[in-house]
Backbone bond lengths (Angstrom), bond angles and torsions (degrees), N, CA, C in turn:
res aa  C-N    CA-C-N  psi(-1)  N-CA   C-N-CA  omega(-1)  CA-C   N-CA-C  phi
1 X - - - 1.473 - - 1.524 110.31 -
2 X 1.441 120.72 150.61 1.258 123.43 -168.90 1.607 93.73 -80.46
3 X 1.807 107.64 -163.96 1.916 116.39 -176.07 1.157 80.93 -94.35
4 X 1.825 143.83 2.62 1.170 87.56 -158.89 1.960 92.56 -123.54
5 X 1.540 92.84 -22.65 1.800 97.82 145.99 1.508 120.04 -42.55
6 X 1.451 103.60 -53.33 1.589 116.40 -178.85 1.883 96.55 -36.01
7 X 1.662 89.23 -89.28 1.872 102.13 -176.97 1.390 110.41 -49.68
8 X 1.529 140.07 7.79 1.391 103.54 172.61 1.705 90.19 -96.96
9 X 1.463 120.21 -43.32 1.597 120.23 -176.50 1.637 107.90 -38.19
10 X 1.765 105.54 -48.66 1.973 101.24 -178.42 1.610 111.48 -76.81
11 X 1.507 112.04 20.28 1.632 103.53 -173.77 1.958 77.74 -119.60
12 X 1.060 124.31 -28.60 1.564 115.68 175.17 1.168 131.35 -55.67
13 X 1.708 108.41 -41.70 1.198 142.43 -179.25 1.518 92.95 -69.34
14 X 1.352 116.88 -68.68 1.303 108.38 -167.17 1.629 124.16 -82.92
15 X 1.339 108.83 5.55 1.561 110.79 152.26 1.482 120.57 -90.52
16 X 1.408 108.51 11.23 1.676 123.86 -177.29 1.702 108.41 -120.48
17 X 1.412 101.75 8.23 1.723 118.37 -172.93 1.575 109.00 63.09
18 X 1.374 106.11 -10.45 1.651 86.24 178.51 0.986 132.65 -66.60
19 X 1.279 125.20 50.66 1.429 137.81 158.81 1.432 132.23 7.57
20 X 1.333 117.19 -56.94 1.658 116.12 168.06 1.964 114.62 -88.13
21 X 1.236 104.31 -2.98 1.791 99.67 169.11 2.109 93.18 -99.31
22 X 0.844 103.42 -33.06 1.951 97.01 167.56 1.687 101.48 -64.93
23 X 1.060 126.92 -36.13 1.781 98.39 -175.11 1.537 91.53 -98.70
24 X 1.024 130.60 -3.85 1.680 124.27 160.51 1.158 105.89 -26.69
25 X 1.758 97.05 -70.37 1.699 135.07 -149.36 1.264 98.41 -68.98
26 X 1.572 133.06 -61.79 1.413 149.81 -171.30 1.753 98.08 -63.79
27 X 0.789 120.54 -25.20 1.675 118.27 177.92 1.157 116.61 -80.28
28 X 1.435 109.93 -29.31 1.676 121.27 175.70 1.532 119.14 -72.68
29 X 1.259 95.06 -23.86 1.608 103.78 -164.49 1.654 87.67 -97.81
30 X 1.263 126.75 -48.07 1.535 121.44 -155.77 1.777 92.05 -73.28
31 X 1.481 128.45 -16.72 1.360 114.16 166.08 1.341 139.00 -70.01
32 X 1.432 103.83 -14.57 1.503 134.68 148.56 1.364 129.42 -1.25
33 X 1.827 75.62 -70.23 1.867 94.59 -171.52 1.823 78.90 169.65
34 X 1.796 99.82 95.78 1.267 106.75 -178.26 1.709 112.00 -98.33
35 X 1.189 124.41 16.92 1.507 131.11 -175.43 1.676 110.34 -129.81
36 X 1.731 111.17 4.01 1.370 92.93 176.51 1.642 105.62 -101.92
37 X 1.211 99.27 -175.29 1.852 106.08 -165.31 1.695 101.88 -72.56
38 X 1.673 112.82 -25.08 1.799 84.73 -175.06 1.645 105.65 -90.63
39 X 1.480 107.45 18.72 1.744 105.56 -174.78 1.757 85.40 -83.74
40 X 1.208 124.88 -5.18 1.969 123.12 -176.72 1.598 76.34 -59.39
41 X 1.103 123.45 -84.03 1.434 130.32 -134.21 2.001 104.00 -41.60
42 X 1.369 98.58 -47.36 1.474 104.45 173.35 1.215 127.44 -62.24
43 X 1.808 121.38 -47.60 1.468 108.95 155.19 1.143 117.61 -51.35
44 X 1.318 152.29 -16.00 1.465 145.70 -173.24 1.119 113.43 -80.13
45 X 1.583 110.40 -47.83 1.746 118.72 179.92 1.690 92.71 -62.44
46 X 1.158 127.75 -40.35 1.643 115.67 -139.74 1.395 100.07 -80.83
47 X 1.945 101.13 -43.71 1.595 97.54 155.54 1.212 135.84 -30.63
48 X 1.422 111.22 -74.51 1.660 125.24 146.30 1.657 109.11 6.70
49 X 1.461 97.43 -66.27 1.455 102.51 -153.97 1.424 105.99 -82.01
50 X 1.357 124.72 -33.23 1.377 125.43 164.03 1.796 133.01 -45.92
51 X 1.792 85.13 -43.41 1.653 86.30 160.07 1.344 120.14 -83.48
52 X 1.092 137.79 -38.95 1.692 134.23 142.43 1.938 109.05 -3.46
53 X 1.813 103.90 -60.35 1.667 107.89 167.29 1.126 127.89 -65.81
54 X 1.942 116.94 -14.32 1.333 108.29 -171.62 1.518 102.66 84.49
55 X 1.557 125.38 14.14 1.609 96.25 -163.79 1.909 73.06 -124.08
56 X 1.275 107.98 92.39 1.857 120.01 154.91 0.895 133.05 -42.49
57 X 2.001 107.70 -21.53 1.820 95.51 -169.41 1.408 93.08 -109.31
58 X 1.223 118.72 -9.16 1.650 105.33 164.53 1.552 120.73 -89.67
59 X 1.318 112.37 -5.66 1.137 125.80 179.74 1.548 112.52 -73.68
60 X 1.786 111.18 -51.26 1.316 115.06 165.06 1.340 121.13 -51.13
61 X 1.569 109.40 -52.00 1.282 96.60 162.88 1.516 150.33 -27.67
62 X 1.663 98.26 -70.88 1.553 89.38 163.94 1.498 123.74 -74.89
63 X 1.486 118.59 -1.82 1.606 103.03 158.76 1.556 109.82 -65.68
64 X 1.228 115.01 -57.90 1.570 99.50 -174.42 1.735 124.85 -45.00
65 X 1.221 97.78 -38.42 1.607 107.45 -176.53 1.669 103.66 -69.88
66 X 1.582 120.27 -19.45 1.255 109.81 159.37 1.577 131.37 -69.88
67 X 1.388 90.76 -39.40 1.575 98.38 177.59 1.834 112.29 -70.09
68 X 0.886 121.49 -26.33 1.564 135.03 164.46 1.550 94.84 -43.02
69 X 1.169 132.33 -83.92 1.613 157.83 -159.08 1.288 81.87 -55.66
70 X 1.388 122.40 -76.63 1.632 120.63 -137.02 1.877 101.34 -134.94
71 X 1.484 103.20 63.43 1.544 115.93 -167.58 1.780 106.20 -57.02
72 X 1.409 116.39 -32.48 1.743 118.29 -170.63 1.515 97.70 -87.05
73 X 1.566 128.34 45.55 2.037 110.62 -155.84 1.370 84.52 -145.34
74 X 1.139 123.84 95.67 1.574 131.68 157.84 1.200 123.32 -11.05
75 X 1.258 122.40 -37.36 1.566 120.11 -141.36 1.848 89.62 -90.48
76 X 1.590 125.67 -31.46 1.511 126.06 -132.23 1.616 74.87 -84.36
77 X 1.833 112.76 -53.32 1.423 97.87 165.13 1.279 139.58 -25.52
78 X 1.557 128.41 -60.98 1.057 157.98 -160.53 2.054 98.10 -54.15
79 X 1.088 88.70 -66.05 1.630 124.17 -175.81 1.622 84.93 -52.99
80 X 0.971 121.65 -68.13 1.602 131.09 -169.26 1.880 103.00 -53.10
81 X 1.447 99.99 -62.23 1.668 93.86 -178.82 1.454 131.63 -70.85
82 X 1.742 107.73 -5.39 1.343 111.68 169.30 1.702 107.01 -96.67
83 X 1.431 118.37 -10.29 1.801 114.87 167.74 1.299 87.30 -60.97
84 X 1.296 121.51 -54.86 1.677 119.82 -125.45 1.952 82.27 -78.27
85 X 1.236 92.56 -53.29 2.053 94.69 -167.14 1.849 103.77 -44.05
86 X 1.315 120.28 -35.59 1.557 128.74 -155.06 1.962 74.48 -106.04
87 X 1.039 137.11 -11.55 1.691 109.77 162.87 2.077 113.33 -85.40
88 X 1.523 104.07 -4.10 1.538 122.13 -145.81 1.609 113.18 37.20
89 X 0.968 96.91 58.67 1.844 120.93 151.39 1.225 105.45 -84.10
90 X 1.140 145.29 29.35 1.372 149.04 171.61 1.202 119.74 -12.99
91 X 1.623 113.45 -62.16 1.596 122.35 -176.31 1.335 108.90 -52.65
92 X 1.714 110.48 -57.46 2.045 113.01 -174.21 1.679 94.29 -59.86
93 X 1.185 110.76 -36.47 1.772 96.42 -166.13 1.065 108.61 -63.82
94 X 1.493 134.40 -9.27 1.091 134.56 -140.25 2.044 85.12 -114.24
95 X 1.167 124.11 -55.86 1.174 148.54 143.88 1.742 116.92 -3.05
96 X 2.170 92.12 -67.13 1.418 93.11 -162.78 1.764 101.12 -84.05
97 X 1.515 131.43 0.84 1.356 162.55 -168.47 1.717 89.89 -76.67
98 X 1.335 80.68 -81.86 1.986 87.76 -174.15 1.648 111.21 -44.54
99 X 1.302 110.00 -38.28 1.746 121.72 -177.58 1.398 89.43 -32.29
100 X 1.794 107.95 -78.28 1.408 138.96 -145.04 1.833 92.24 -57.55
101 X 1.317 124.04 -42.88 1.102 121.72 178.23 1.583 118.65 -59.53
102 X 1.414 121.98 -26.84 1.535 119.45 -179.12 1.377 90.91 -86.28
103 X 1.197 146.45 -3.29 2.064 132.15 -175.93 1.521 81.90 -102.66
104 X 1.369 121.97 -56.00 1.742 91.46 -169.94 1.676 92.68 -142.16
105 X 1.971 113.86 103.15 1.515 123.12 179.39 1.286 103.42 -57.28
106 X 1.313 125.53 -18.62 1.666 115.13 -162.17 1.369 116.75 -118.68
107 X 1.424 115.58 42.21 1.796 128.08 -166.00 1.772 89.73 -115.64
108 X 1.343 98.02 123.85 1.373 119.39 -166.81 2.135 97.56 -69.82
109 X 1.199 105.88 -34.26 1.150 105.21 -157.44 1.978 109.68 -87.75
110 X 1.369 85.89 -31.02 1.738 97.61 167.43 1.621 94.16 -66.21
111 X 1.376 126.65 -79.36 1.170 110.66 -170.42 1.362 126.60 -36.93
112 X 1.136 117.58 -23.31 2.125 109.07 -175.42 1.186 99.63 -79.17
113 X 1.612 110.17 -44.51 1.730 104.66 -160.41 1.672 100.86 -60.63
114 X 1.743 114.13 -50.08 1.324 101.64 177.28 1.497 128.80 -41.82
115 X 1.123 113.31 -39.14 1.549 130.43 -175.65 1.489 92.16 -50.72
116 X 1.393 113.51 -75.15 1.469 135.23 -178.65 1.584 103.13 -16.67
117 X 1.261 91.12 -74.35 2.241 93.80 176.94 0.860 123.04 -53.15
118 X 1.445 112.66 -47.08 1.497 118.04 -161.73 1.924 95.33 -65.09
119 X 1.382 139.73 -21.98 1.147 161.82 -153.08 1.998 95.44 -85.80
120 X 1.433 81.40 -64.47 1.858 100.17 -177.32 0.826 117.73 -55.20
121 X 1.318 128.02 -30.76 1.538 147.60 -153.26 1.488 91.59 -118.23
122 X 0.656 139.34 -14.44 1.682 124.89 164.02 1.453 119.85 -85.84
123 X 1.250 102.79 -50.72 1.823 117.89 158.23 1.524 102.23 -38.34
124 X 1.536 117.82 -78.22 0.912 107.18 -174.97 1.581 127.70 -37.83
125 X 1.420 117.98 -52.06 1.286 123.03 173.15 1.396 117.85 -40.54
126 X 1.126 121.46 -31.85 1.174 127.08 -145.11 1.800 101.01 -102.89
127 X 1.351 111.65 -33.92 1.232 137.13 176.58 1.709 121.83 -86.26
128 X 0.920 117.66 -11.52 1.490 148.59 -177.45 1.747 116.43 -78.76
129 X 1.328 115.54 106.08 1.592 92.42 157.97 1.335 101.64 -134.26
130 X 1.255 103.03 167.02 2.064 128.88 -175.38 1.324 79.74 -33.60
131 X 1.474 124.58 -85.43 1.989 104.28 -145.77 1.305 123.43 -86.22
132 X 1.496 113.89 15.71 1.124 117.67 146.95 2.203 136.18 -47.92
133 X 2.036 94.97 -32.80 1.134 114.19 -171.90 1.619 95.52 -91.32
134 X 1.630 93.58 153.48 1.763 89.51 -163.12 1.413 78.12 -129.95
135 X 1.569 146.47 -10.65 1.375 116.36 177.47 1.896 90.12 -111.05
136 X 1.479 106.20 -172.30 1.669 111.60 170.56 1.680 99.09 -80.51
137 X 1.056 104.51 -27.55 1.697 96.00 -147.40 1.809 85.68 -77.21
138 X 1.223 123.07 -38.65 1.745 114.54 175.42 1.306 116.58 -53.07
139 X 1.106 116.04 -54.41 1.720 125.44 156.26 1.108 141.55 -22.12
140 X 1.385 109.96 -46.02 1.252 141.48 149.09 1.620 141.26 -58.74
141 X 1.371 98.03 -36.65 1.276 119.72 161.01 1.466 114.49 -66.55
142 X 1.197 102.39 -70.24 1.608 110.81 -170.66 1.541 96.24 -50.75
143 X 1.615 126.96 -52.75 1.615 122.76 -167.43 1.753 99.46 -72.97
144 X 1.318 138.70 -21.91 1.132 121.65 159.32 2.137 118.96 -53.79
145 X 1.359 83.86 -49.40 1.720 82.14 -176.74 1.638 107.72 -82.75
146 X 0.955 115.43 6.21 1.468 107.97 169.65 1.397 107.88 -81.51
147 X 1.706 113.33 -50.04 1.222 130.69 168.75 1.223 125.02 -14.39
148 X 1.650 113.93 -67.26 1.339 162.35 -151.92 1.683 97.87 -72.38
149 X 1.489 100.13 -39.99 1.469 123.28 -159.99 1.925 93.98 -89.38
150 X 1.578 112.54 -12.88 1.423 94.82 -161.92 1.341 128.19 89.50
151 X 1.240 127.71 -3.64 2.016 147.96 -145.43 1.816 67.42 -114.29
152 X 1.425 129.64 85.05 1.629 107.11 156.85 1.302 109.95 -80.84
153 X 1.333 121.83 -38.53 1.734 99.95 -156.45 1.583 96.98 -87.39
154 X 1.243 125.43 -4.06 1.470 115.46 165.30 1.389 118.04 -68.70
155 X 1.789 109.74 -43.39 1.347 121.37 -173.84 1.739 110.63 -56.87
156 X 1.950 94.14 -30.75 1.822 86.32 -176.54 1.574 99.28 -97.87
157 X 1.541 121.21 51.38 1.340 119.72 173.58 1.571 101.73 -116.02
158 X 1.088 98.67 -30.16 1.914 123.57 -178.23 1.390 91.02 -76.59
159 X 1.510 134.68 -81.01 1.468 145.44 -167.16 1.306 92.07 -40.44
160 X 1.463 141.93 -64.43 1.543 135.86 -168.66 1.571 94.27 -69.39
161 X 1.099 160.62 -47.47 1.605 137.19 154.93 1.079 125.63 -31.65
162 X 1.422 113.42 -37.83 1.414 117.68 -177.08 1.717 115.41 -77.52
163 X 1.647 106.20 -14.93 1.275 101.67 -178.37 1.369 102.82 -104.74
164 X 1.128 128.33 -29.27 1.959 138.65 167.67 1.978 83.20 -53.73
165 X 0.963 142.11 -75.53 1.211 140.02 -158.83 1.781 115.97 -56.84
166 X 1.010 108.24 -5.93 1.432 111.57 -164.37 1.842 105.11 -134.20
167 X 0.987 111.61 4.23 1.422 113.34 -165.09 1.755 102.66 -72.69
168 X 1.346 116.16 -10.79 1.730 102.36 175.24 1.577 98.27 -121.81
169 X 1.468 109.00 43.17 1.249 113.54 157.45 1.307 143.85 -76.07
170 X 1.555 146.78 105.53 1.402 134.21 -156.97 1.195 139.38 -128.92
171 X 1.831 98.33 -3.65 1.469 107.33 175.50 2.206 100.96 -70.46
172 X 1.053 100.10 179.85 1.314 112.79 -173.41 1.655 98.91 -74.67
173 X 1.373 103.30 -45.45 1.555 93.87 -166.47 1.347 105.19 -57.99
174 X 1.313 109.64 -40.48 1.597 122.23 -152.47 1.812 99.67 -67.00
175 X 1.647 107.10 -26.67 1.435 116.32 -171.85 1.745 100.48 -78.62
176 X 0.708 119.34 -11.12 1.555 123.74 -157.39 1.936 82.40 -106.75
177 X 1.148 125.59 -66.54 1.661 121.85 177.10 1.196 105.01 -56.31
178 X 1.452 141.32 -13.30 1.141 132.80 -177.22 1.600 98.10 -88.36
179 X 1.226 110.96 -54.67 1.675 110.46 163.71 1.408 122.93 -30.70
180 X 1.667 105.34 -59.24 1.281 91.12 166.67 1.256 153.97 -72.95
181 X 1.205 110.17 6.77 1.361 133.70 166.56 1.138 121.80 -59.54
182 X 0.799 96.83 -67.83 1.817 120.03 164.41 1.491 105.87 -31.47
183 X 1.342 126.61 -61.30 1.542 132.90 -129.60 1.491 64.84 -97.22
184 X 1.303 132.45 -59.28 1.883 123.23 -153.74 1.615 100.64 -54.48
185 X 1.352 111.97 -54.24 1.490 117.99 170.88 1.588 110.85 -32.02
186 X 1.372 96.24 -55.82 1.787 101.39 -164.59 1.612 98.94 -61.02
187 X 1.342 124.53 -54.13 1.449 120.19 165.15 1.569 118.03 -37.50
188 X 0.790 122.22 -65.67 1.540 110.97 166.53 1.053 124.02 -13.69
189 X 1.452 110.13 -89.62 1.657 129.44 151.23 1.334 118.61 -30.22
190 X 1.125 128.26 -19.88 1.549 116.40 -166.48 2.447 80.98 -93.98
191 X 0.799 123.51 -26.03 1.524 149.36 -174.07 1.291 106.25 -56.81
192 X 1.118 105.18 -61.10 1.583 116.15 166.53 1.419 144.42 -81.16
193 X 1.563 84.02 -12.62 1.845 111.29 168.86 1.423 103.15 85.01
194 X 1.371 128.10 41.78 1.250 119.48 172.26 1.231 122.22 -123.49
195 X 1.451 109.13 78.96 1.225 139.51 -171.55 1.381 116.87 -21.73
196 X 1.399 121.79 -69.86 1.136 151.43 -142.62 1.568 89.81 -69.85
197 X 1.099 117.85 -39.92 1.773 124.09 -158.41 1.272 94.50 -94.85
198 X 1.386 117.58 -41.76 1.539 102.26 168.18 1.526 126.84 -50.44
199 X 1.558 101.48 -46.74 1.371 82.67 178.79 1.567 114.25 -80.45
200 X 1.388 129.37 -29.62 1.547 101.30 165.16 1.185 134.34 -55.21
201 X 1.403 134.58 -9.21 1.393 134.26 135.64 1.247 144.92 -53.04
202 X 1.447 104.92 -41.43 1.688 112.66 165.91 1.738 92.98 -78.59
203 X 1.111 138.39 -8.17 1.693 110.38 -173.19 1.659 89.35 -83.36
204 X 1.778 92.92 -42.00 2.134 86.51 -173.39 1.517 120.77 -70.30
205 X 1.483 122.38 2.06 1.354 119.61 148.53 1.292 117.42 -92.27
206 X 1.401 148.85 -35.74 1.162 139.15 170.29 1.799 112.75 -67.70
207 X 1.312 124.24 13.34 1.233 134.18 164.14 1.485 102.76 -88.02
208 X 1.152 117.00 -43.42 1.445 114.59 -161.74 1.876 96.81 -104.10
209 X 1.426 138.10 -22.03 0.774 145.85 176.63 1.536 120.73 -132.83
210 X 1.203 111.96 60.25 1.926 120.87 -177.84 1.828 112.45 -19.01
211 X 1.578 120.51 -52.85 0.678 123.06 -179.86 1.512 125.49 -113.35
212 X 1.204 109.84 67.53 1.545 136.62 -164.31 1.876 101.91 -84.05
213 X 1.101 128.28 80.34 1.233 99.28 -159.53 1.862 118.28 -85.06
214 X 1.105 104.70 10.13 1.887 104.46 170.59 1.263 80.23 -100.74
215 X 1.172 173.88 -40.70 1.314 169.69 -131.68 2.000 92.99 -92.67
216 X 1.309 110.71 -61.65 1.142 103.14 -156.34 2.146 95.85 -86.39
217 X 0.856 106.99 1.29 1.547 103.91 -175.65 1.903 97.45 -97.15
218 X 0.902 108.37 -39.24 1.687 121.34 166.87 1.736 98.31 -43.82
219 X 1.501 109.24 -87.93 1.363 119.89 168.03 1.785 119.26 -21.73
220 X 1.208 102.29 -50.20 1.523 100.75 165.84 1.239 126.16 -63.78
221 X 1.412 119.80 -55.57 1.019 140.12 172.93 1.696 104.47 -36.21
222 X 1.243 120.36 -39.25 1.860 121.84 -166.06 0.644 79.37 -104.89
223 X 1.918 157.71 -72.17 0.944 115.37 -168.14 1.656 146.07 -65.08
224 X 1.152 115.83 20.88 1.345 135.22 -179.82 1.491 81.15 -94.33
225 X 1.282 117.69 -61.81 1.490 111.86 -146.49 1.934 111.46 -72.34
226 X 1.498 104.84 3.10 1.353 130.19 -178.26 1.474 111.79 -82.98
227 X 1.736 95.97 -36.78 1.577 123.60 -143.73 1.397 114.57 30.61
228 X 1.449 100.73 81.20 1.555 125.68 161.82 1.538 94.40 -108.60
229 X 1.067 156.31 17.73 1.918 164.59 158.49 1.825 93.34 -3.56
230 X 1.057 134.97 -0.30 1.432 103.64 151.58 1.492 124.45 -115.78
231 X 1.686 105.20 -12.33 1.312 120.66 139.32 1.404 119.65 -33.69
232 X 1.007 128.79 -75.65 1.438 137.71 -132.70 2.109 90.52 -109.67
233 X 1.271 110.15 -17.10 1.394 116.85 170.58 1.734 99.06 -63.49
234 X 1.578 108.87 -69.37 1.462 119.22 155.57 1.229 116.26 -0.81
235 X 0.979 105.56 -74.37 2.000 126.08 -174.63 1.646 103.89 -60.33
236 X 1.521 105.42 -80.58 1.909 90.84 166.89 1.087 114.63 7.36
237 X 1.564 89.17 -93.34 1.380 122.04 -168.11 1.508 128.83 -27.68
238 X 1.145 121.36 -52.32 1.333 145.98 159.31 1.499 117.54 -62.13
239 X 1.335 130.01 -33.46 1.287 139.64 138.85 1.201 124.79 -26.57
240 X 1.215 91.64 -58.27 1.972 96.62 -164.84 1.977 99.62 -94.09
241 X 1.565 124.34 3.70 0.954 120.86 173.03 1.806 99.31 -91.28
242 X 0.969 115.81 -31.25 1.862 118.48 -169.49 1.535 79.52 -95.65
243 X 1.270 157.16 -101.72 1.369 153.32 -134.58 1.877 105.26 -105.44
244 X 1.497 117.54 62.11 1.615 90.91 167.81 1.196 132.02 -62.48
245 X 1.238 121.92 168.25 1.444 139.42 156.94 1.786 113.41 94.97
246 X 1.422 106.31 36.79 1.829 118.49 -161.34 1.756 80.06 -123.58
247 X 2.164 90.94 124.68 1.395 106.59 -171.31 1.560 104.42 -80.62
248 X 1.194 112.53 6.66 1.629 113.05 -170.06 1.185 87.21 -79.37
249 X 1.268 123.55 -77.27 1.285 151.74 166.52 1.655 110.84 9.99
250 X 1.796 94.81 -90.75 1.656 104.74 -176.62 1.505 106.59 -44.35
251 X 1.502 106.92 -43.19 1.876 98.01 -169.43 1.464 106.66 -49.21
252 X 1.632 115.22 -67.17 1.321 121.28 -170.94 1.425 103.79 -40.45
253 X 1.308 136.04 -47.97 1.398 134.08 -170.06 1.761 104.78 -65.31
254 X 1.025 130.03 -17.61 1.086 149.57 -171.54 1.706 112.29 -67.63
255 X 1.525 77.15 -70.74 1.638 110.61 174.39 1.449 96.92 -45.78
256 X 1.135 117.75 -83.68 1.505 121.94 -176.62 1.229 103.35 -34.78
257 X 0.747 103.52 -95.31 1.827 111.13 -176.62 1.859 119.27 -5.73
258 X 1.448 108.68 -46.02 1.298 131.45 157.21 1.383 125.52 -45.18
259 X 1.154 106.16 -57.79 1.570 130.43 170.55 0.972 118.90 -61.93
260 X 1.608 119.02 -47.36 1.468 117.52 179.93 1.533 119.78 -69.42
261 X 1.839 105.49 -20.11 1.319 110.23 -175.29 1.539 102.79 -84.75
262 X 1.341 148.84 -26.76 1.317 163.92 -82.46 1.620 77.56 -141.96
263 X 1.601 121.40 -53.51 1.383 115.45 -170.68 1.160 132.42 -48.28
C-alpha cells in the first residue's frame, strides 16, 4: 500500500476513535520515508492519536519529530503545546503556543489557547510560593516567568529555592543549573540596582562555572554601576575573549576605558 493509502486507513480509524489501529496505520506509512516533509502530516495525526490515548509523552514526541520535518507548519507546534499543557508543562506550552502563533498570527484557535495559559500561568504566579516547589527545576520555572512578568524580587524568591533545592547537587549538568541560578538571581538584582548582591551572585556562579559568560557581563555590568571600571573592564575583557564580537560588550569596555582615563 502506498503513504497515502497508509494515512487515509489511520485517518478512518481515527475518525472511529480507534486510536491504537490509527497509529498502526500512521506508523506504516511514516516507515515509508520517515525524514521527508509530507511524513509531518503523519507525525501530527499519530500525535493526535496519542492524545486521543491520554499517552502525552508519546504524543510530544511525535510533535517534535513533526516540527523536525516541517519546522514553518503550525500544527507540529500545536500538537506539541497541547502534550506539553495535558503534561502541565505550562511554561514550554506556553512557548510551543507562541511558536504556532509566528507560522500563522491570525489562527483564531492558537490565539485562545494562548490566552488560556497565559491566564493559568498568572494565577499560578500569583498563587505560588518558593516552598511550595519541591524540585529546583519548578523553582526555576515559575522565577523565570515571574521574571518575564517583571515580578523581580518575587522571581529572586523562586531563584533562592532553586538554589536551597539543589545545593547537594553533583552531576555536571546539575552544576551548570546550579550556576544558573545564581546568574538569574543576579539579574534580578542587577533590576533593582543592587549591585552589591549582584555581584555576590555572579562570583557564586563563576565558582561553579569560571566561564559563565551572562555571569561575568552581569558582574560588569554592577561593577560599572559601583564604578570599580577596572574591575568590570577585567570582566569585558574576558568576555569578549570566551564570546567575541557582542555589541554590549565592546561598549561597556569602552565605557571603562573612558572612565579609567577620566581619573
Amino acid at each position: 500500500m502506498s503513504a497515502d493509502e497508509l494515512k487515509n486507513k489511520g485517518n478512518d480509524a481515527f475518525k472511529a476513535k480507534n486510536y491504537t489501529d490509527a497509529i498502526a496505520w500512521y506508523t506504516k506509512a511514516i516507515e515509508l520515508d520517515p525524514a521527508s516533509e509530507s511524513a509531518g502530516a503523519l507525525y501530527s495525526n499519530r500525535s493526535a492519536s496519542w492524545i486521543g490515548l491520554q499517552n502525552y509523552a508519546k504524543a510530544l514526541e511525535d510533535a517534535e519529530r513533526c516540527i523536525r520535518v516541517r519546522p514553518s507548519w503550525l500544527k507540529g507546534y500545536f500538537r506539541k503545546a497541547t502534550s506539553l499543557e495535558n503534561l502541565a508543562r505550562l511554561d514550554e506550552a506556553q512557548k510551543a503556543y507562541q511558536e504556532a502563533m509566528k507560522c500563522e498570527p491570525t489562527n483564531a484557535e492558537v490565539q485562545e489557547r494562548l490566552q488560556i495559559i497565559n491566564t493559568q500561568i498568572r494565577a499560578r504566579n500569583e498563587t505560588s510560593t518558593p516552598n511550595q516547589c519541591k524540585t529546583a527545576e519548578a523553582a526555576k520555572v515559575i522565577g523565570n516567568s515571574l521574571f518575564g512578568q517583571g515580578k523581580y524580587e518575587s522571581a529572586a524568591a523562586f531563584y533562592t529555592r532553586a538554589i536551597e533545592l539543589s545545593a547537594s547537587h553533583s552531576l555536571p549538568e546539575q552544576l551548570k543549573e546550579r550556576a544558573n541560578f545564581f546568574a538569574n538571581r543576579a539579574a534580578c538584582h542587577q533590576q533593582t540596582h543592587s549591585y552589591s548582591l549582584v555581584v555576590d551572585d555572579c562570583n557564586a556562579a563563576l565558582l561553579i562555572e569560571p566561564n559563565h559568560v551572562k555571569a561575568l557581563i552581569r558582574r560588569a555590568i554592577a561593577r560599572e554601576g559601583m564604578e570599580h571600571w577596572q574591575r568590570a573592564l577585567d570582566d569585558y575583557t574576558l568576555v569578549n575573549q570566551l564570546s567575541p564580537g557582542m555589541s554590549n560588550v565592546s561598549q561597556g569596555v569602552l565605557r571603562c576605558q573612558r572612565a579609567l582615563r577620566s581619573l
